[in-house]
N, C-alpha and C positions, 0 to 999 in steps of 0.2 A: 554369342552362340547363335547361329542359324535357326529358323524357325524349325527346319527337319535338314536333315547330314545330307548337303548337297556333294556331287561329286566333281574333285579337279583334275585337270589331265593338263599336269604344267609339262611344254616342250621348251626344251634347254639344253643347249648343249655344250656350256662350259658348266662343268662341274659341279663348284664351288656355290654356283647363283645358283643351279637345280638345288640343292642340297639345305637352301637357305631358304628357300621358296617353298618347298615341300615339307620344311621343320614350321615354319609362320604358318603357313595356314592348316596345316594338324593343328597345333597348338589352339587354331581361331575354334576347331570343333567342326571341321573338314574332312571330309576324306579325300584323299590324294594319290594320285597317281605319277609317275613321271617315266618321262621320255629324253632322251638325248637328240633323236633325231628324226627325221618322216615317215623311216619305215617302221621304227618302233612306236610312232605315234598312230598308225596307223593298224599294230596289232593291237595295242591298248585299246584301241575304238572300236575291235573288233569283237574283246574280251567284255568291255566293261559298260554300262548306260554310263555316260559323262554326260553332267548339267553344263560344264564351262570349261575352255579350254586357253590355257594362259600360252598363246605361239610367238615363240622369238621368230624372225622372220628370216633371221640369215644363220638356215644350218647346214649343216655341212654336204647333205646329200638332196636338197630340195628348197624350192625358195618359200616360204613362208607367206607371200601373196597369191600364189596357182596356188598351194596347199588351201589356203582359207577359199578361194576361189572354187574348187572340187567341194570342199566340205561343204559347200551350201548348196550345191546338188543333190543330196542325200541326207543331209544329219540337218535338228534342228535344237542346236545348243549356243551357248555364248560361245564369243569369240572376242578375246580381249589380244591385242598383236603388241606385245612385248619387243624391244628394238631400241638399237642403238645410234638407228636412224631417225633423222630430226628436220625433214623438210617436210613442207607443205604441201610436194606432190606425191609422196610418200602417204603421208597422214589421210592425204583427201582419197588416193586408189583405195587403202586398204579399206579406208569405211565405206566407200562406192562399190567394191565388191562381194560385202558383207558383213565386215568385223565389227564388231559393237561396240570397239573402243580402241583407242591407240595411245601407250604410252611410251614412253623415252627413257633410256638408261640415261644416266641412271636415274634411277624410282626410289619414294618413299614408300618401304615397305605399309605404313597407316594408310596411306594411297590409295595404293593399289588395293588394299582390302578393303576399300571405301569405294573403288572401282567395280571390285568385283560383286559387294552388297547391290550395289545399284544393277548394275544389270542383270543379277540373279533378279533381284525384286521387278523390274521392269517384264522379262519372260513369266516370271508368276504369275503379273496381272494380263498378261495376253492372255497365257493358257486357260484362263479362268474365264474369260469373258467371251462370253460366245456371242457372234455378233446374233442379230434379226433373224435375218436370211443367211441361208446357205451360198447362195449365188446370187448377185446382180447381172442384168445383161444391159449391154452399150456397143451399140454400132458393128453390130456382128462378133462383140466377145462377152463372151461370162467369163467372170473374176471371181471364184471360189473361196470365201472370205474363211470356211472352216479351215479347206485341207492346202488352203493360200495356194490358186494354183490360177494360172491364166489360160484358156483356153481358146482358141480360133473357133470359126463357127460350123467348122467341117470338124472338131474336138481335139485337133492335133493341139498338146501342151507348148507353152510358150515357156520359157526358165528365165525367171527372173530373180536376181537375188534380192536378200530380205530385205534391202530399203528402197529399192526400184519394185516391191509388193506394195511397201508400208503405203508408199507416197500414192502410186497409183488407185489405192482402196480406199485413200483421205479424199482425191480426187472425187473419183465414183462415186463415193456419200455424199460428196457436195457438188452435185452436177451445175452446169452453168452458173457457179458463183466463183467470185474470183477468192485466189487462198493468195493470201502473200507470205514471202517465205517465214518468216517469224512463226505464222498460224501452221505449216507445214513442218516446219522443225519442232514443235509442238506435238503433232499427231504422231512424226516416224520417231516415235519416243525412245528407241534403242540406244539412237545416237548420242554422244557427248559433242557438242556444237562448241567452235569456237564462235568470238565475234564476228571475223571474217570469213566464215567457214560456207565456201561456194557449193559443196554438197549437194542442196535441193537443185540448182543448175544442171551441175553434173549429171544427177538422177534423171531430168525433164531431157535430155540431150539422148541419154539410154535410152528410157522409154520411145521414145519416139523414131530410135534405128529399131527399136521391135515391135511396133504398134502402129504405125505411120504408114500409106502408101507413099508419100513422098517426105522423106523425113527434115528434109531443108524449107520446104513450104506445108508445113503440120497444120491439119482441119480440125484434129483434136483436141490433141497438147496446147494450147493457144496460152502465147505470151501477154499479159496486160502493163503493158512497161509504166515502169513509177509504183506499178501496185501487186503481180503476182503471177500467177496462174489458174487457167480455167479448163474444165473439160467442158466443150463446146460440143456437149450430145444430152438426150436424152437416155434418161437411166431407167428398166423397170427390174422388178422382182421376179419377175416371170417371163420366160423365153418367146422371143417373136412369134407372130405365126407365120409359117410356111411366106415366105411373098410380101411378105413386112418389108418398110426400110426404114432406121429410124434416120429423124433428121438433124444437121447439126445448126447448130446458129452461125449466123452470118459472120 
């Protein structure tokens, strides 16, 4: 039994698996919602607070990767991608563009609710943990660590999804020290990592088409090959003044 009655918004649109999926976890001491397909996952979202959303990725009127892709524009809930797709470029987009987890039909029902404990508990200990500081500032951007939001230094918002934040605030904390990816897959704690799981990559490649003056020769994002990544700036708690510049390491 859950520590307080979280809420699930299982999308599904063969039947049979909604119907099995929405019996298991009532049962777990869940409350549950379900959907067949985007637009009525999308009323559901509108009706209800959902903690976590269990999305099959191939439904009938919307793809399940721009679905989860919009959701991290606005909502901030789990997102576990249910599918019956099983490749590694499949697995690595959807958690590159937000979902907190990627499993494969077919699932063991203990699993998946072993799936979905964990990243329920994982958002509980974010929400609870309020960093230091509200804002850090670097190189003409503040990174809004409460309301996770990246800003430009004219305040136009940058969008960035949840593990192109995580990674970037794991960064920022650890100004000019190198993180190698292990210690980074570590910090963007949402994720389930494989062994081979090229993600932090993927994320440093993002980052730097939105952060970057030139994103193929990064001042920033700097690679330390054999050992990780570094932000190659200075970091302070409090906003430059006027005519400031900070500087980066060689």
């Amino acid at each position: 039994m859950p520590e307080r009655t979280y809420h699930l918004l299982i999308v599904e649109d063969e039947p049979v698996t909604r119907t099995k999926l929405v019996g298991y976890f009532k049962s777990a001491g869940y409350d549950v919602t379900a959907a067949s397909n985007g637009e009525e996952m999308q009323r559901m979202l509108s009706r209800h607070h959902i903690d976590l959303l269990l999305l099959d990725i191939s439904l009938p009127d919307a793809d399940g990767l721009e679905l989860t892709m919009e959701l991290r524009k606005t909502f901030e809930l789990g997102i576990i991608l249910v599918t019956g797709r099983d490749t590694e470029i499949d697995r690595i987009l959807g958690l590159e563009i937000g979902a907190d987890d990627y499993v494969t039909k077919p699932f063991n029902e203990r699993e998946l609710l072993a799936r979905v404990k964990s990243v329920l508990r994982r958002l509980s200990i974010q929400a609870s943990s309020l960093p230091d500081q509200n804002s850090l500032y670097f190189a003409g951007w503040e990174i809004n660590l409460t309301q996770r939001k990246l800003l430009k230094e004219n305040g136009d918002k940058v969008h960035l999804t949840r593990g192109e934040f995580e990674l970037l605030a794991a960064l920022v904390k650890h100004p000019k020290t190198v993180m190698s990816r292990d210690r980074l897959m570590a910090l963007v704690t949402h994720r389930s990592w494989q062994p081979d799981n090229r993600t932090i990559d993927v994320l440093i490649k993002r980052l730097r088409e939105k952060i970057e003056v030139t994103p193929k020769a990064p001042e920033l994002l700097l690679t330390i090959y054999g050992e990780g990544y570094v932000l190659a700036s200075d970091v302070s708690d409090s906003p430059p003044e006027q005519g400031d510049h900070q500087e980066n390491v060689e």
